[in-house]
C-alpha positions, -999 to +999 in steps of 0.1 A: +726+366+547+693+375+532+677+374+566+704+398+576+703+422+550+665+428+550+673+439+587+697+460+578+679+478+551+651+483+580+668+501+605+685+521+575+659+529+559+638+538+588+664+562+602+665+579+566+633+588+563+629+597+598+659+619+593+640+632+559+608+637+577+627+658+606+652+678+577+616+681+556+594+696+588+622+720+602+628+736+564+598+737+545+591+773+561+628+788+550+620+815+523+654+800+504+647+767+497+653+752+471+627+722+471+601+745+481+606+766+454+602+737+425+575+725+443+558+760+435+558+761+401+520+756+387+498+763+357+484+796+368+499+815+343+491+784+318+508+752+308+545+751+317+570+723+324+570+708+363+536+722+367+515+696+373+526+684+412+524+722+425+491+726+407+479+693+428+498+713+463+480+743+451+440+724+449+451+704+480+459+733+503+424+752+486+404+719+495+416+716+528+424+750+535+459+745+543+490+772+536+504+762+506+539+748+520+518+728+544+502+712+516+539+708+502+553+692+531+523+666+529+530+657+492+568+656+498+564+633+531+537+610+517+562+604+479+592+597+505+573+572+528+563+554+492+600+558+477+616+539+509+588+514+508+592+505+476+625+503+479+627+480+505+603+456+485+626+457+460+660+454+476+649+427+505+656+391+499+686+398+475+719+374+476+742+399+488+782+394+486+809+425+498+813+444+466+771+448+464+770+462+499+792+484+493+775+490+458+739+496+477+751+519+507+773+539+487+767+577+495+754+587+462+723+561+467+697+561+492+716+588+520+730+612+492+691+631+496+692+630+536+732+643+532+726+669+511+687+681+520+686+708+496+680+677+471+660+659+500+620+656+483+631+670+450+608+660+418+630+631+406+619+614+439+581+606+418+607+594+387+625+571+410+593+554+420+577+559+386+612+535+376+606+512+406+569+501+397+581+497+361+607+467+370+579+453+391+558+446+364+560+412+346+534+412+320+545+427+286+514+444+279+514+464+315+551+475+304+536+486+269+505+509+285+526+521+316+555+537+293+522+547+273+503+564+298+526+571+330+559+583+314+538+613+297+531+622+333+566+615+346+580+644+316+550+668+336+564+660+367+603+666+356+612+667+317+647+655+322+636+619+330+636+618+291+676+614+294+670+582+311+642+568+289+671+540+274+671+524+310+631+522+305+642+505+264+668+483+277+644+463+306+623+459+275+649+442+253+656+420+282+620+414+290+611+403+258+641+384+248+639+407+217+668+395+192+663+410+159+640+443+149+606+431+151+571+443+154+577+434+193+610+462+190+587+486+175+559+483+198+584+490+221+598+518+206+568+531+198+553+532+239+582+563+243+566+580+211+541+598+236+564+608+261+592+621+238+570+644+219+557+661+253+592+665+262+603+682+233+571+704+230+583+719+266+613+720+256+606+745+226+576+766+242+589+775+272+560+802+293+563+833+283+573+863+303+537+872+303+521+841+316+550+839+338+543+874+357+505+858+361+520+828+378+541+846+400+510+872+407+491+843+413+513+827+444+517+860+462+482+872+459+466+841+466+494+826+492+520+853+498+548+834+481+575+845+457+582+828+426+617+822+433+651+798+425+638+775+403+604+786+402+621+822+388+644+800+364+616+789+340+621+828+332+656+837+336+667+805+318+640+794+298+658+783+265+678+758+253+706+779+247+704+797+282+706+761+295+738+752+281+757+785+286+748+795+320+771+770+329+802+783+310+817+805+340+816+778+364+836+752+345+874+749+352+898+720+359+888+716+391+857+709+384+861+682+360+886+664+381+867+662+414+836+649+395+862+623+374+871+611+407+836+612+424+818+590+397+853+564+394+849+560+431+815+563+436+800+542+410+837+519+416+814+490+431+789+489+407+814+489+382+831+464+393+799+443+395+790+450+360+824+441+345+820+406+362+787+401+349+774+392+318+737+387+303+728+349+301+706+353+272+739+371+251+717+372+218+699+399+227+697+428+199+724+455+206+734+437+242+753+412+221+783+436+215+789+438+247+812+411+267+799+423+302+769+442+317+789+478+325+787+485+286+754+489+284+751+506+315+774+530+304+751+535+271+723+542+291+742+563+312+752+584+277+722+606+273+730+626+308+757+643+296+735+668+279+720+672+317+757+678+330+759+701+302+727+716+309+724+718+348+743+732+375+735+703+401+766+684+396+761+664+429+722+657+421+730+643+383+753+621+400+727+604+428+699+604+397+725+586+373+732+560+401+701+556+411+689+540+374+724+523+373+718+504+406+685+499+402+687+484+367+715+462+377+698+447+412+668+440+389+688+423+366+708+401+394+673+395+414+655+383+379+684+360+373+692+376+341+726+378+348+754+357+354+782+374+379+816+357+385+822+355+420+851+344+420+867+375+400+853+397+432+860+370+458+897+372+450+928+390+447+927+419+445+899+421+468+904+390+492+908+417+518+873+422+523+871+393+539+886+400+566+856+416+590+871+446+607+889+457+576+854+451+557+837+474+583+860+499+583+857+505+545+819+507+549+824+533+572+850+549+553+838+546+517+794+547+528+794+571+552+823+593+556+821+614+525+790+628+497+798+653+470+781+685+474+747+697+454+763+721+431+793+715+405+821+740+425+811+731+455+836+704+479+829+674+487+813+667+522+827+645+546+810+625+577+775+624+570+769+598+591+780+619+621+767+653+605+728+639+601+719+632+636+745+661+647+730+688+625+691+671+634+704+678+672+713+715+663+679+722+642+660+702+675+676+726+699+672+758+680+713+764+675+723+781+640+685+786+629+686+772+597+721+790+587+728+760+570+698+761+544+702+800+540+736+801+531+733+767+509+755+765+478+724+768+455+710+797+472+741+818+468+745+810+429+709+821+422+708+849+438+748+858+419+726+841+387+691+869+389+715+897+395 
């Protein structure tokens, strides 16, 4: 099985990022995008949140000469290639049963980006590998300097990673075993101290309008580009406040009910894996209220609500949130931290699955026939595993010209948002 399953995640994986690479090359010229656009923001006009990475595009494409979404496209391929191999280090070998299939190709994982490509290269793409490389490390003083020095840098690259800073705490009170507040709790603590104060200093000195025109001045003067989408949001909705309310008119009942029912059954494996697992060191500080692993994943998991609340990218929050969520939980089963009762999954009501053509059919059904959109009104998707290659094909053959990316969900709300 674990011969079979690091095949599997080859070809996958290999196709995905193939896919990505295509989707990334064929829409990194549309003037609409919206990856393009975050990737644009810079410190021209002085230091502003999500600066840092276009600042690098921007000295890159100077050095080498290159237009500036060139130099974009090189950044966003070369952070893909390193997200998929990393992933695959970290997901090969692992004993694999039905229900954590189902919990790993799940369409709000690894093909959600490739499904939906207006979040395809987006910045949490550096915080999913920033997360990665921390669960690889096994010393405790690496932990203690990385939080220290990289998750400052990971707040540069996208402030909201600060949300899921308590999956970052809880591998540490695992790690270390911790079991009462000690100095090895506060040194702990104390590694976010650097990272949480950045975060909260962008979050209260946003760029001024000023420095904001300068930035914008700066890209079309020095590469003909217009500081647009999320680019023009620093601006348009800069503060706190503006974050919260610009997403009163698109609430409704709808809303709230398709995402309900997206999370239930999207997250529905991995839930079900966490209720039937359970920590096998139970003494651990604030893990020992818990009976099972999904209550704490569901504590770390608290924190994004303020990002719902926040953001308009329903369908993104989602993929970020399981993204941590399976990742923690695969690092947990692989480290033998955990103790899962397979007999619980093995059984009634899911003795079913065992059964192979009823078992394939839900893979194809439940991993590949369906992916909620990007944006919180917008429907949920259905076949992506036939609308990849299909709309690839399209793109390849020069049918519908991109009418796909320039009448994207996000492109319309903007341009509804800046007038």
């Amino acid at each position: 099985m674990k011969k079979n399953i690091n095949i599997y995640l080859k070809y996958y994986l290999s196709i995905l990022l193939f896919f990505s690479v295509f989707y990334l090359q064929h829409k990194h010229t549309v003037g609409n995008d919206s990856t393009i656009s975050e990737w644009l923001i810079n410190y021209s006009g002085g230091f502003t949140k999500r600066g840092i990475i276009g600042q690098f595009c921007i000295y890159f494409a100077k050095y080498f000469n290159l237009n500036l979404r060139d130099s974009i496209l090189i950044f966003q391929i070369t952070i893909l290639i390193i997200y998929f191999t990393t992933l695959y280090f970290f997901l090969r070998n692992i004993e694999i049963n039905k229900i954590l299939i189902l919990a790993i190709f799940t369409p709000v994982f690894i093909l959600y980006p490739v499904a939906e490509i207006e979040v395809l290269a987006r910045k949490e793409t550096f915080i999913f590998c920033i997360y990665l490389f921390y669960l690889f490390l096994s010393k405790n003083i690496y932990r203690f300097y990385y939080k220290l020095l990289v998750l400052p840098l990971a707040v540069l690259i996208w402030e909201p990673v600060f949300f899921f800073f308590l999956f970052f705490f809880a591998v540490d009170l695992i790690h270390l075993r911790l079991r009462k507040l000690d100095i090895e709790f506060i040194k702990s603590i104390s590694s976010f101290i650097p990272a949480t104060i950045l975060v909260f200093y962008l979050a209260l000195n946003p760029i001024s309008p000023e420095n904001h025109l300068t930035m914008s001045n700066y890209l079309m003067i020095n590469f003909n580009e217009i500081c647009y989408m999320s680019c023009q949001l620093l601006i348009s909705k800069s503060s706190i406040y503006q974050q919260f309310t610009g997403n009163f008119n698109n609430y409704s009942f709808s809303v709230f009910f398709r995402y309900i029912l997206i999370i239930l059954i999207s997250f529905g494996p991995l839930i079900l894996l966490a209720f039937n697992s359970t920590l096998k060191n139970s003494q651990i500080i604030f893990f020992e209220k818990f009976n099972n692993l999904l209550g704490p994943i569901l504590l770390c998991l608290t924190p994004i609500i303020f990002l719902f609340a926040m953001g308009y990218d329903w369908g993104r929050w989602v993929n970020i949130s399981y993204v941590f969520s399976i990742l923690f939980y695969i690092y947990l089963y692989k480290s033998n931290q955990i103790t899962l009762n397979k007999k619980k999954i093995n059984n009634k009501p899911f003795v079913f699955l065992n059964n192979k053509k009823i078992f394939i059919t839900i893979i194809i059904i439940f991993c590949f026939g369906w992916n909620p959109k990007t944006v919180m009104n917008g429907d949920v998707a259905t076949n992506p595993l036939w609308k990849i290659p299909y709309n690839a094909t399209k793109i390849l053959f020069g049918f519908n010209n991109f009418r796909i990316l320039q009448e994207s969900p996000i492109s319309k709300w903007h341009k509804k948002y800046i007038e």
